[in-house]
C-alpha positions as CSV (number, residue, x, y, z in Angstrom):
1,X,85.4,121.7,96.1
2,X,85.5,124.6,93.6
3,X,88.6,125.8,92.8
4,X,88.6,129.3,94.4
5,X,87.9,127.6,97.7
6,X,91.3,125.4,97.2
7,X,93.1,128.3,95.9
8,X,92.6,130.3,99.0
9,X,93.0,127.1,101.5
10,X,96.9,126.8,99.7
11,X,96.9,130.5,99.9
12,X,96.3,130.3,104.1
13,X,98.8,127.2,104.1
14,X,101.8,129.1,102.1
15,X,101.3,132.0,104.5
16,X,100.9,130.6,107.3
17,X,102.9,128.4,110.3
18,X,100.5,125.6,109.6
19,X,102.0,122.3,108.4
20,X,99.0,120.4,106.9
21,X,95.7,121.2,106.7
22,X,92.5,118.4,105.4
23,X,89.0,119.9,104.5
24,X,86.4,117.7,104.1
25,X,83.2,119.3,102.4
26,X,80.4,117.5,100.6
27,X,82.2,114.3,100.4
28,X,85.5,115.3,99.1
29,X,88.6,115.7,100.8
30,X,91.7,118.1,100.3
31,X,94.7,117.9,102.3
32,X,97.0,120.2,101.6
33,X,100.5,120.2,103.3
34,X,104.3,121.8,103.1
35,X,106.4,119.6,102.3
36,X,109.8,121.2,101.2
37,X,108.6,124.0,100.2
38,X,106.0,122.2,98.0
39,X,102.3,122.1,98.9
40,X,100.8,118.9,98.3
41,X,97.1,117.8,98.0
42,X,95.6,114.2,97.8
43,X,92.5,113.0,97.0
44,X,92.7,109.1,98.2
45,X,89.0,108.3,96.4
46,X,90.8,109.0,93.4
47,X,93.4,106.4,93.2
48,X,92.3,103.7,90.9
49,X,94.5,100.2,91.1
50,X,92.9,97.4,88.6
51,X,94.2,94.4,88.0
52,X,95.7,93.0,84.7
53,X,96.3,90.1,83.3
54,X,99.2,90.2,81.0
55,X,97.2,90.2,77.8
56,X,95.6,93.8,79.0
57,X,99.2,95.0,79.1
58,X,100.3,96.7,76.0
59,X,103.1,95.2,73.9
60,X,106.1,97.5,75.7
61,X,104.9,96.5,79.0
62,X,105.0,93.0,77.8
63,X,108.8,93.4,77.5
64,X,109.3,94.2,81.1
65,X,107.2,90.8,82.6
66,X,108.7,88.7,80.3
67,X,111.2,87.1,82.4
68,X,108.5,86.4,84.6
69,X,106.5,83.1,85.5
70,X,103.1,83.0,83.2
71,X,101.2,82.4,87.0
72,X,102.9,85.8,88.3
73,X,102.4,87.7,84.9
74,X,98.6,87.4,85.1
75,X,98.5,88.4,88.8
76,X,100.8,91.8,88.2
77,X,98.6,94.7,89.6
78,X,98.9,97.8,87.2
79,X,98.7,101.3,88.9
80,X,97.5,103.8,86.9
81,X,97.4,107.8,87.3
82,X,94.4,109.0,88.6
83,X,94.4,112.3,87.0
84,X,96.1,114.0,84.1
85,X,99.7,115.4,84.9
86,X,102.9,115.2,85.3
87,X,104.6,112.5,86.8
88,X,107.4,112.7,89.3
89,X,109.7,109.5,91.0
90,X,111.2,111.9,93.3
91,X,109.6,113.6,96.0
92,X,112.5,116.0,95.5
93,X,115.2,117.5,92.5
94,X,118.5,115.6,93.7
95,X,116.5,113.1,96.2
96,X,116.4,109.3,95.7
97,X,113.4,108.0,94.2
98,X,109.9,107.0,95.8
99,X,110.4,103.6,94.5
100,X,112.4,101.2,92.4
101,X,112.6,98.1,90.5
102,X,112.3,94.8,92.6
103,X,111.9,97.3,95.5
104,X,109.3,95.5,98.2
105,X,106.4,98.2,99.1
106,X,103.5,97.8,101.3
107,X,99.9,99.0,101.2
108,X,99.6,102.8,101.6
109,X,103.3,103.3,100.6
110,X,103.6,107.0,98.6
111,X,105.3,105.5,95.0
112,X,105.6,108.8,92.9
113,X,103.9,112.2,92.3
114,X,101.7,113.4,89.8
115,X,101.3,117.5,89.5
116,X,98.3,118.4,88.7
117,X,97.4,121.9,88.2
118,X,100.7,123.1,90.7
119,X,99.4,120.5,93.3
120,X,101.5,117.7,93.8
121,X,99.5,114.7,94.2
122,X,101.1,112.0,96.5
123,X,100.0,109.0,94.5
124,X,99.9,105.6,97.4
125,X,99.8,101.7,96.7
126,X,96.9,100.1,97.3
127,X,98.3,96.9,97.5
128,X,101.7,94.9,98.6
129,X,103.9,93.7,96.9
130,X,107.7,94.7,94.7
131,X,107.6,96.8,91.8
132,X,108.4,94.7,88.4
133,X,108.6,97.5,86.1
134,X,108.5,101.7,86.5
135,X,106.0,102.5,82.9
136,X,106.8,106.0,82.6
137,X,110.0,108.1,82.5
138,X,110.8,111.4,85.3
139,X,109.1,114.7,84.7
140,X,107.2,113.2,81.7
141,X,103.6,114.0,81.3
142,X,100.9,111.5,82.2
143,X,97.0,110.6,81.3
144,X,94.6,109.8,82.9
145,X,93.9,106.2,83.4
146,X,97.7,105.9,82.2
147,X,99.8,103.1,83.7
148,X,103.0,103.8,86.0
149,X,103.7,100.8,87.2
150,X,103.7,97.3,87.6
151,X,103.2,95.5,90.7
152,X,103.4,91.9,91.8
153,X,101.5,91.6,94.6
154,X,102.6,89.5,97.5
């Protein structure tokens, strides 16, 4: 979608009652919702999850899977931003963060925003399993194709 056309469908949402509001148009999708105050917009064809094994991971990420099991180090998922941005673990100033270390998660579980562009990007798991390391500090600005985290699935 152009970005006029999402300008003007966060326009109708601010001024509106609505709540949430998903447009799909030429096969993309924008779902745009309040959320304190904060509209959000996700794209789920977006999210990109590889896997790594641990020699993909760069040398500071080494430091964080260290402690681990060789087996469990080459199985750790790596999720990566999906857009360029800038990276938030709390869905709120104050509030307690998506996610944390060692913290179990499930598929489809919201770990952290990325704002893109004034939209706030709700940015799921596409797998299961407990966070082993959080890559990228709070309100820091991200790539894209940058990882975030590290997951070992279960």
């Amino acid at each position: 979608m152009r970005e006029s056309v999402i300008k003007r469908l966060i326009k109708l949402v601010e001024e509106s009652h609505i709540e949430e509001l998903e447009v799909s148009r030429w096969g993309r999708k924008v779902r745009i919702s309040k959320k304190a105050r904060i509209p959000s917009a996700q794209n789920p064809s977006l999210t990109a999850f590889p896997v790594v094994s641990a020699e993909q991971v760069p040398a500071a990420q080494q430091e964080a899977v260290s402690g681990l099991p060789q087996a469990e180090q080459d199985n750790l998922v790596d999720i990566k931003s999906p857009m360029v941005g800038t990276f938030y673990r709390y869905p709120t100033p104050g509030a307690d963060p998506y996610v944390e270390v060692g913290q179990a998660i499930a598929k489809g579980s919201v770990v952290c925003i990325v704002e893109a562009m004034k939209l706030m990007n709700e940015i799921e798991s596409e797998v299961s399993g407990r966070i082993v390391k959080v890559l990228v500090e709070n309100a820091q600005p991200v790539e894209f194709g940058q990882s975030l985290f590290l997951v070992q699935p279960s």
